[in-house]
Chimera marker file (.cmm) of the C-alpha trace (Angstrom):
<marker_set name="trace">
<marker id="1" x="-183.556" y="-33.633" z="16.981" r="1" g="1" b="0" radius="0.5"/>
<marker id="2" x="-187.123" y="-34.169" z="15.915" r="1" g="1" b="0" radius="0.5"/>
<marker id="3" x="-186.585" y="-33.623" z="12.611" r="1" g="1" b="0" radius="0.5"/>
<marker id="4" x="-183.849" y="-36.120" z="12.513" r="1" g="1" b="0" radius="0.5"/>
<marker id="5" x="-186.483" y="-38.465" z="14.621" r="1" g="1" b="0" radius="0.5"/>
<marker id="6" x="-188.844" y="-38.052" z="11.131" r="1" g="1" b="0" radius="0.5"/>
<marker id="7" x="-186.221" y="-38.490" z="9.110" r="1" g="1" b="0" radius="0.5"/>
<marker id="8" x="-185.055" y="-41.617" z="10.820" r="1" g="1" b="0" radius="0.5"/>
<marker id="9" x="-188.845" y="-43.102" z="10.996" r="1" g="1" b="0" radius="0.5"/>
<marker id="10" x="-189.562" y="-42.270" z="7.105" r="1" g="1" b="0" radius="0.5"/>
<marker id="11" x="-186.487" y="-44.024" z="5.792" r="1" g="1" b="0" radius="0.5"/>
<marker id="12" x="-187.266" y="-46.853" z="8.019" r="1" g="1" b="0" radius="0.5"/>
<marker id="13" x="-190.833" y="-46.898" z="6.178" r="1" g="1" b="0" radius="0.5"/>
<marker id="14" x="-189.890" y="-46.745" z="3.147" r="1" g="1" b="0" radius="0.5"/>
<marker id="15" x="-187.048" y="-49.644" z="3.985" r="1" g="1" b="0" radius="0.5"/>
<marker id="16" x="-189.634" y="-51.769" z="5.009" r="1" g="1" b="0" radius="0.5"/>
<marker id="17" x="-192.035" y="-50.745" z="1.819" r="1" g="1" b="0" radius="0.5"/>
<marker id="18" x="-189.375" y="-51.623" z="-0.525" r="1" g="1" b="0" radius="0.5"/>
<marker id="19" x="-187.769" y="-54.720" z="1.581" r="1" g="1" b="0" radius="0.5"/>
<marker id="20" x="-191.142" y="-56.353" z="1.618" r="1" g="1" b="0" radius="0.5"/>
<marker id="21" x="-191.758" y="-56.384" z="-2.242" r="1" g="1" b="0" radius="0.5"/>
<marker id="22" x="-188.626" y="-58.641" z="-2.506" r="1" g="1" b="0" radius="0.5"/>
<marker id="23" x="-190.594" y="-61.534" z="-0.684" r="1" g="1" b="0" radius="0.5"/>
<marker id="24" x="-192.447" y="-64.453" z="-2.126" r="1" g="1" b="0" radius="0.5"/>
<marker id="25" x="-195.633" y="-64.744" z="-1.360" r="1" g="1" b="0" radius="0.5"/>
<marker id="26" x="-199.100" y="-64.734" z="-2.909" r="1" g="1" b="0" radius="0.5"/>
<marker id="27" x="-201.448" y="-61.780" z="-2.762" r="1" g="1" b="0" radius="0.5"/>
<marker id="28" x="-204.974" y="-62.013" z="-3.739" r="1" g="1" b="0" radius="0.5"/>
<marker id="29" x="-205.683" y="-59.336" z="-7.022" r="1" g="1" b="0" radius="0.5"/>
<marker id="30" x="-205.877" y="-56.329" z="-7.113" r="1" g="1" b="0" radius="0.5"/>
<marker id="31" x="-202.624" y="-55.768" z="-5.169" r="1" g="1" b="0" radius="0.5"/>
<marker id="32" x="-202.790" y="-52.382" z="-3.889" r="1" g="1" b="0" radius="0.5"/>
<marker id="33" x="-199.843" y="-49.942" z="-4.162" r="1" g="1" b="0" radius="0.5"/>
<marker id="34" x="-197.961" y="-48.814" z="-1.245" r="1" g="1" b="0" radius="0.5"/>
<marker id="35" x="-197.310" y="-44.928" z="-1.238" r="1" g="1" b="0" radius="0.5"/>
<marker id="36" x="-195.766" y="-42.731" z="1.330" r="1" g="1" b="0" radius="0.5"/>
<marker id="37" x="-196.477" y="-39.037" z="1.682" r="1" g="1" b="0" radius="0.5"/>
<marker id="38" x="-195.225" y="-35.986" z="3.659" r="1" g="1" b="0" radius="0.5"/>
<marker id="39" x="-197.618" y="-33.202" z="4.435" r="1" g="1" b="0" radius="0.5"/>
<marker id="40" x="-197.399" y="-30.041" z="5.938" r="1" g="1" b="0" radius="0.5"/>
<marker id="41" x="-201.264" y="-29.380" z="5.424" r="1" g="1" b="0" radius="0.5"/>
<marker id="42" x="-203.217" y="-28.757" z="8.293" r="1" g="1" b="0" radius="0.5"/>
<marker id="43" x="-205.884" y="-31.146" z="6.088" r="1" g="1" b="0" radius="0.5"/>
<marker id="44" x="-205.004" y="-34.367" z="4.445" r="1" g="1" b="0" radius="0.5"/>
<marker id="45" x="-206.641" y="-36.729" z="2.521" r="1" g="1" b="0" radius="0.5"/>
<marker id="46" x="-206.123" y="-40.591" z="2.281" r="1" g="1" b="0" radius="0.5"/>
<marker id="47" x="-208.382" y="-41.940" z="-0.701" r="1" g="1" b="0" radius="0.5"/>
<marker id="48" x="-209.696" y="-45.331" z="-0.567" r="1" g="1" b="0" radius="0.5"/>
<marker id="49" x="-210.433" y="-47.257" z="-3.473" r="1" g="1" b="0" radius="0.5"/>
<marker id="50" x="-209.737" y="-50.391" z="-5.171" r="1" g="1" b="0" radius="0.5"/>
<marker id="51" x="-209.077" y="-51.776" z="-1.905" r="1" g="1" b="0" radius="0.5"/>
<marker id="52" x="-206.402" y="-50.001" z="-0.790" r="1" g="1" b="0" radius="0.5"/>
<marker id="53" x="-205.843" y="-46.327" z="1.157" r="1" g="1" b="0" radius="0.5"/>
<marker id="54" x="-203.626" y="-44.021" z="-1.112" r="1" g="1" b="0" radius="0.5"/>
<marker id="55" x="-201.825" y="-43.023" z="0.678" r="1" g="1" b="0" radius="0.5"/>
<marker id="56" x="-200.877" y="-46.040" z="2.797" r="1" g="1" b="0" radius="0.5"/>
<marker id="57" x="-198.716" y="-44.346" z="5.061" r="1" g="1" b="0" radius="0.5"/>
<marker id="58" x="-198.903" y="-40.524" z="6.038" r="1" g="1" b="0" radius="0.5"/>
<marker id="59" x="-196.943" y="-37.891" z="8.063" r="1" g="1" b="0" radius="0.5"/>
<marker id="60" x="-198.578" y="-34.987" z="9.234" r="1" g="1" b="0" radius="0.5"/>
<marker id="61" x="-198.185" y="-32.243" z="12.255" r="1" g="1" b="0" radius="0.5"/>
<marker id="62" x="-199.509" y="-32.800" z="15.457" r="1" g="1" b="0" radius="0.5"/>
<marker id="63" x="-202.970" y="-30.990" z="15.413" r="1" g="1" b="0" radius="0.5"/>
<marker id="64" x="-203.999" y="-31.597" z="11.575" r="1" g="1" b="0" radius="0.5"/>
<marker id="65" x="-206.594" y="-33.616" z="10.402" r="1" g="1" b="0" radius="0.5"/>
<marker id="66" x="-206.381" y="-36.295" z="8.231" r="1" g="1" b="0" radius="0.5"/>
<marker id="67" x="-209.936" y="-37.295" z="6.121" r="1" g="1" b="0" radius="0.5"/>
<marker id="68" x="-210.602" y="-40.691" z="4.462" r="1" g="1" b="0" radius="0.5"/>
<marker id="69" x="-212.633" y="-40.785" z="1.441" r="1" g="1" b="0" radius="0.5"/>
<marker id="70" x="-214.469" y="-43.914" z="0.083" r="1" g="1" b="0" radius="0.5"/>
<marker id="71" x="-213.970" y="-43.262" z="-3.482" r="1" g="1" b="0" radius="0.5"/>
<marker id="72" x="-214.424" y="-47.544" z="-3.648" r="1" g="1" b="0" radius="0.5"/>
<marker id="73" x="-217.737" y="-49.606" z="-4.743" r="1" g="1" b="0" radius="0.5"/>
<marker id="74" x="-217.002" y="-50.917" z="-1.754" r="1" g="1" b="0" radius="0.5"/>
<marker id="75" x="-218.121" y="-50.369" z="1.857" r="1" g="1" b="0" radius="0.5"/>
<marker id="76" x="-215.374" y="-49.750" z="4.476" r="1" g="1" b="0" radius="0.5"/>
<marker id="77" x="-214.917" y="-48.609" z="8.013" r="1" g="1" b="0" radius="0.5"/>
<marker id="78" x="-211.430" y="-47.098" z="9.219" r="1" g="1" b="0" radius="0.5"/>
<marker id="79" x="-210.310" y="-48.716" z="12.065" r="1" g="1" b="0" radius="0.5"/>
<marker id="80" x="-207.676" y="-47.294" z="14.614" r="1" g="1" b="0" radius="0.5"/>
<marker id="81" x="-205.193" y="-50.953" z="15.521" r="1" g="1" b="0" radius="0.5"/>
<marker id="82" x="-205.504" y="-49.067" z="18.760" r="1" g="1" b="0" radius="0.5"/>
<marker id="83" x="-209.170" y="-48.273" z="19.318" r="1" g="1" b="0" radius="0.5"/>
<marker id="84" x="-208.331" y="-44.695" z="19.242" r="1" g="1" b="0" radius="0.5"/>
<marker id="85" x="-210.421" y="-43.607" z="16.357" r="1" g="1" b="0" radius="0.5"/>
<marker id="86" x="-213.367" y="-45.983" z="14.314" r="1" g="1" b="0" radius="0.5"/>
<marker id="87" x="-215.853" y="-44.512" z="11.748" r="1" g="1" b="0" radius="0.5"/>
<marker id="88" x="-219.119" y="-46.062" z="11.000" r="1" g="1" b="0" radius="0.5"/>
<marker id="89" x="-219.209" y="-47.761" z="7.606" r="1" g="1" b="0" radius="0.5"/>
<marker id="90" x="-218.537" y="-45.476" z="4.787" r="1" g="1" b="0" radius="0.5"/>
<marker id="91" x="-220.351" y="-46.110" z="1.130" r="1" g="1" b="0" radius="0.5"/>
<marker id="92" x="-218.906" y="-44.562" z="-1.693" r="1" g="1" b="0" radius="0.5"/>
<marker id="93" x="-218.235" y="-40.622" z="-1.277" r="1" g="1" b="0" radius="0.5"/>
<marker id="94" x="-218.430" y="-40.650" z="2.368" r="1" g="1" b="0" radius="0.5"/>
<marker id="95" x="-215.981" y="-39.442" z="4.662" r="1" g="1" b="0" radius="0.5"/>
<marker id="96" x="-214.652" y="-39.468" z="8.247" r="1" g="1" b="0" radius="0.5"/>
<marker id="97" x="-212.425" y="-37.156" z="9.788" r="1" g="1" b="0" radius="0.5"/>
<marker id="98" x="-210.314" y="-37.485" z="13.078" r="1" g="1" b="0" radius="0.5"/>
<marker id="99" x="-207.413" y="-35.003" z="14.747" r="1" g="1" b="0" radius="0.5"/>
<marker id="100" x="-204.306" y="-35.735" z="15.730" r="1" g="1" b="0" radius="0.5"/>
<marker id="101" x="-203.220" y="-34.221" z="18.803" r="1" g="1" b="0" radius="0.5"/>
<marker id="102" x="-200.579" y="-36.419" z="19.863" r="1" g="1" b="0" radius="0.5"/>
<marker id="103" x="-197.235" y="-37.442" z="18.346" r="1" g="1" b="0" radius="0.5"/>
<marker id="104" x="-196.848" y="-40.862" z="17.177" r="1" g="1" b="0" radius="0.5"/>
<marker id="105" x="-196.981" y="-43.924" z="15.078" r="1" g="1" b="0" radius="0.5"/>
<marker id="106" x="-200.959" y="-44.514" z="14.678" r="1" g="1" b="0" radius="0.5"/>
<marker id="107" x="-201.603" y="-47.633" z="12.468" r="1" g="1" b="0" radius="0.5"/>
<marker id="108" x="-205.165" y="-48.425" z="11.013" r="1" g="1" b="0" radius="0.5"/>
<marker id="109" x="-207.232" y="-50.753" z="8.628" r="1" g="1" b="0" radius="0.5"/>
<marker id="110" x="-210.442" y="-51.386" z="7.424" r="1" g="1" b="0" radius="0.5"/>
<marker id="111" x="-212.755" y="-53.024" z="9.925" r="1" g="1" b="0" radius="0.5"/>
<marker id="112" x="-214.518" y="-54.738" z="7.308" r="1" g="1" b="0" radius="0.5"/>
<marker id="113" x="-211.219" y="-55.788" z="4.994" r="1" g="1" b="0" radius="0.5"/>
<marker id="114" x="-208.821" y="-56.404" z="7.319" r="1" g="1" b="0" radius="0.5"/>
<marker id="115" x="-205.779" y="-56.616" z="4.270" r="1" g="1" b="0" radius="0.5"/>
<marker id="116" x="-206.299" y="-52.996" z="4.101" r="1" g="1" b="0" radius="0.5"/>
<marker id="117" x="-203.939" y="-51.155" z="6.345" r="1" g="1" b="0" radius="0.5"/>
<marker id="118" x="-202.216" y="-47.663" z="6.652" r="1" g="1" b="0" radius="0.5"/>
<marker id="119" x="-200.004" y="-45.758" z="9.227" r="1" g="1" b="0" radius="0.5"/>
<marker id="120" x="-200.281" y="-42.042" z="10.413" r="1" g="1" b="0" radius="0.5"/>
<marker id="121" x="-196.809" y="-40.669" z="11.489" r="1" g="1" b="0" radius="0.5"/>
<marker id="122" x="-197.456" y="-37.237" z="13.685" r="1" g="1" b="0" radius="0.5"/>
<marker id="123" x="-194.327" y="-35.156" z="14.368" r="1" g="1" b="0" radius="0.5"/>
<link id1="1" id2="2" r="1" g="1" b="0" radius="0.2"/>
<link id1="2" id2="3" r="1" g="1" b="0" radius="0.2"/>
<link id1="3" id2="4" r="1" g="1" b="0" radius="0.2"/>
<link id1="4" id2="5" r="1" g="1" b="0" radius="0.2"/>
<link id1="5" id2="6" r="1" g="1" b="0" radius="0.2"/>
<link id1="6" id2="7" r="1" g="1" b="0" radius="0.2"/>
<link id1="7" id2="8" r="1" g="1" b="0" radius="0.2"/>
<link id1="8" id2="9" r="1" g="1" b="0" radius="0.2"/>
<link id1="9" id2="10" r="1" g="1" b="0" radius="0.2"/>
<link id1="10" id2="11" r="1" g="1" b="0" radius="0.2"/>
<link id1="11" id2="12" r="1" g="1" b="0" radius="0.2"/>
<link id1="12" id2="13" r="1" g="1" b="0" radius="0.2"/>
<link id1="13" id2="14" r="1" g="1" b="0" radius="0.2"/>
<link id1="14" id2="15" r="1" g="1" b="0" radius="0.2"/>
<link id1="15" id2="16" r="1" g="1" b="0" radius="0.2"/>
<link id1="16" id2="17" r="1" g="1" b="0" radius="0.2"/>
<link id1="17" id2="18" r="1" g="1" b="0" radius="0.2"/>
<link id1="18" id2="19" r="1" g="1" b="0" radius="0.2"/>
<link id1="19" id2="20" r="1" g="1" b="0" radius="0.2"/>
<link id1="20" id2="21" r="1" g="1" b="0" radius="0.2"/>
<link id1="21" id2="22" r="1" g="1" b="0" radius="0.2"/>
<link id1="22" id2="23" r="1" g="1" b="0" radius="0.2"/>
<link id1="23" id2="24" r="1" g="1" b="0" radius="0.2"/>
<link id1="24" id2="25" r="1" g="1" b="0" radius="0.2"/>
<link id1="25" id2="26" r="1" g="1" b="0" radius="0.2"/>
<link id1="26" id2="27" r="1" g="1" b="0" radius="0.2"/>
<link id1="27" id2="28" r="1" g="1" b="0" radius="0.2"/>
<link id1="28" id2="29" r="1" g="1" b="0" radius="0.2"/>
<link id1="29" id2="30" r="1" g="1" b="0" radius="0.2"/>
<link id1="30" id2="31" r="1" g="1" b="0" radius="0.2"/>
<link id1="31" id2="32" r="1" g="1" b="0" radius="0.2"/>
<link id1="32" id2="33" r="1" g="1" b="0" radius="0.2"/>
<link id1="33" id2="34" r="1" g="1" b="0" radius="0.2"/>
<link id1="34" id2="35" r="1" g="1" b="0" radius="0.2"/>
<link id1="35" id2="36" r="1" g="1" b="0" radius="0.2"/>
<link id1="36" id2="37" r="1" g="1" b="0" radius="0.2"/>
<link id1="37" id2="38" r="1" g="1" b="0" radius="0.2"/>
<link id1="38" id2="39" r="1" g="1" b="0" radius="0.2"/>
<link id1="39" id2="40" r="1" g="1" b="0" radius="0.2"/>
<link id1="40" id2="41" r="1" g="1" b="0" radius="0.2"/>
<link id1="41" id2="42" r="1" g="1" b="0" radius="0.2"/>
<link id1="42" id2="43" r="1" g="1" b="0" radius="0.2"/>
<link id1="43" id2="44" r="1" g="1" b="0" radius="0.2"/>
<link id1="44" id2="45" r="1" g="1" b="0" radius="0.2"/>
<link id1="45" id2="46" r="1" g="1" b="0" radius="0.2"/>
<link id1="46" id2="47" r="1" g="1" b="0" radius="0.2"/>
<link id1="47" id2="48" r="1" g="1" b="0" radius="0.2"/>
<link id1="48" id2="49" r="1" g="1" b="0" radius="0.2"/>
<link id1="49" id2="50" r="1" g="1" b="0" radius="0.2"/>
<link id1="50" id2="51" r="1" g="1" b="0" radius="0.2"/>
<link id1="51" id2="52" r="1" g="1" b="0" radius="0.2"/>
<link id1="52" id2="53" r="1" g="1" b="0" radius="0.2"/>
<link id1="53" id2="54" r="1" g="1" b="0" radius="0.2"/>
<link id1="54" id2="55" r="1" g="1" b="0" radius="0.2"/>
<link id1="55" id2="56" r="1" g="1" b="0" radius="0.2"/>
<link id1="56" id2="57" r="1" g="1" b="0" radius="0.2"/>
<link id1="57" id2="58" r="1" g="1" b="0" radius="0.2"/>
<link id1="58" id2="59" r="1" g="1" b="0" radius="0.2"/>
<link id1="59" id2="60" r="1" g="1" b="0" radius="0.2"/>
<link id1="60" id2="61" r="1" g="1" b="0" radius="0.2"/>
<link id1="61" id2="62" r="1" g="1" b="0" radius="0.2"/>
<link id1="62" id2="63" r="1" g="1" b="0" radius="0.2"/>
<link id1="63" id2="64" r="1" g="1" b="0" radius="0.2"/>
<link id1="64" id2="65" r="1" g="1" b="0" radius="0.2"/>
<link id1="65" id2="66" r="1" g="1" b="0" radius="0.2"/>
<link id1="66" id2="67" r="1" g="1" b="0" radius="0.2"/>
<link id1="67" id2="68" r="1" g="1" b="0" radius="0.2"/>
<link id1="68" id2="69" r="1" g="1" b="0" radius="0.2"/>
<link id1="69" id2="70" r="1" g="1" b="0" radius="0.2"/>
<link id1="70" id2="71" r="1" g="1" b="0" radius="0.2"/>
<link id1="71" id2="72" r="1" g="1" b="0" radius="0.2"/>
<link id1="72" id2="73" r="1" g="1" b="0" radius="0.2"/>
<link id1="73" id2="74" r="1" g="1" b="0" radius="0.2"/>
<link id1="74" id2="75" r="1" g="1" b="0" radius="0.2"/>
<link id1="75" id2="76" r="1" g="1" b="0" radius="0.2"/>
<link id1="76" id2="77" r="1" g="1" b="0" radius="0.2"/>
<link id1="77" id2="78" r="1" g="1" b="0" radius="0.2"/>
<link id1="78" id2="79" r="1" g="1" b="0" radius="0.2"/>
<link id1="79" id2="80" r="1" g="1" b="0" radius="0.2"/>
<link id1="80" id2="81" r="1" g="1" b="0" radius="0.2"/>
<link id1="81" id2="82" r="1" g="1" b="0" radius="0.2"/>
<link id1="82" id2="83" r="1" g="1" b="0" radius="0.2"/>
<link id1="83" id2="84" r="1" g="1" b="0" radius="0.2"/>
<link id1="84" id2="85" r="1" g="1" b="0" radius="0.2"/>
<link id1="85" id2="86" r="1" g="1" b="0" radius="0.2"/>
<link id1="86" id2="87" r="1" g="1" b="0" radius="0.2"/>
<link id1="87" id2="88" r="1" g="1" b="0" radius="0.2"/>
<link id1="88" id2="89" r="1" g="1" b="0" radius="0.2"/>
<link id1="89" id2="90" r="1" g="1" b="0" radius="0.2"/>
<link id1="90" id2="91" r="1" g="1" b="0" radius="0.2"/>
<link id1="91" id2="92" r="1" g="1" b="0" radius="0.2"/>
<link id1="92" id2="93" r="1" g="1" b="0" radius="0.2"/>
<link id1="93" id2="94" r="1" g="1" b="0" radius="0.2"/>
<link id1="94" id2="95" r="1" g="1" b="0" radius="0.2"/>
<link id1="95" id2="96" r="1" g="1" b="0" radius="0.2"/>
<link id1="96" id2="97" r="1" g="1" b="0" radius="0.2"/>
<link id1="97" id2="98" r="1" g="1" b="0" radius="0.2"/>
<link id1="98" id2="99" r="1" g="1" b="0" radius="0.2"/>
<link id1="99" id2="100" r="1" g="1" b="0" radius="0.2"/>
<link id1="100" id2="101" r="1" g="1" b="0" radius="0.2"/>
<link id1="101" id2="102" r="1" g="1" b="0" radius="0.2"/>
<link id1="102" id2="103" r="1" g="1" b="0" radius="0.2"/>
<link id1="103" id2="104" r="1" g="1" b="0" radius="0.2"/>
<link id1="104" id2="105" r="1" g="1" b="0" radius="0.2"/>
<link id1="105" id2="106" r="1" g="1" b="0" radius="0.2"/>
<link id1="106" id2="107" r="1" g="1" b="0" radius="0.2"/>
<link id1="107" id2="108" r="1" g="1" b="0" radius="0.2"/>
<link id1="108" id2="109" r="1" g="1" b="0" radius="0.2"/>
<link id1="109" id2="110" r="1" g="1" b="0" radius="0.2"/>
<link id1="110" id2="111" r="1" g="1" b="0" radius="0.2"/>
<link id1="111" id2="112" r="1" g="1" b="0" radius="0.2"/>
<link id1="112" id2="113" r="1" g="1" b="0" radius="0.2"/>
<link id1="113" id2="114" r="1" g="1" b="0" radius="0.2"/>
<link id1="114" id2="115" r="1" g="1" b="0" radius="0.2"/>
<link id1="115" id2="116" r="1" g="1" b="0" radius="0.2"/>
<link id1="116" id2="117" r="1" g="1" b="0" radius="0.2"/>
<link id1="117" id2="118" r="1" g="1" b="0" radius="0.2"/>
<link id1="118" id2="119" r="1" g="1" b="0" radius="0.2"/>
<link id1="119" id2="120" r="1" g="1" b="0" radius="0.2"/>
<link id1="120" id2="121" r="1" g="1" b="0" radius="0.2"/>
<link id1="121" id2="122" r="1" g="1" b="0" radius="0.2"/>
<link id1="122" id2="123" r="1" g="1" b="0" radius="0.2"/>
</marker_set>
């Protein structure tokens, strides 16, 4: 039944990441591009650069840890939408790391850039 759950949540993801390319609107340059990834790893990285997280949205087991890296000129922070997890500010080749214990949707973005957004999905 939980797998089905997964199964369920990432096609819904991925309807939504292809349904929302097909509306008009404007985006300010560069657009970042939306990816999607499975892991099994009890570590996984989401890369941040060009102003985007690759990947945007994740799936993991409950208990692994995901890790951002700023691989960006930039300076960002990773905020939790939820106030569950918050970094400091992160220069270029820093990282922060947080555990997921629970199950559950957990969306984020940058505290600095709000644009920038991602999703953990725990199973």
């Amino acid at each position: 039944m939980k797998k089905h759950i997964v199964f369920v949540l990432a096609a819904l993801v991925m309807a939504t990441i292809l349904t929302a390319g097909c509306t008009s609107y404007s985006t300010p340059s560069p657009s970042p591009t939306t990816s999607a990834v499975t892991s099994t790893s009890n570590q996984n990285t989401v890369t941040i650069k060009d102003f985007a997280f690759t990947p945007s949205t994740l799936t993991i087991k409950r208990g692994a840890n995901v890790t951002w890296m700023n691989d960006d000129t930039a300076t960002h922070r990773i905020d939790s939408d939820t106030q569950l997890f918050k970094s400091n500010d992160l220069n270029k080749g820093e990282t922060f790391t947080y555990q997921f214990n629970d199950t559950g949707t957990f969306s984020y973005h940058c505290g600095i850039h709000p644009d920038m957004k991602g999703t953990i999905i725990v199973s």
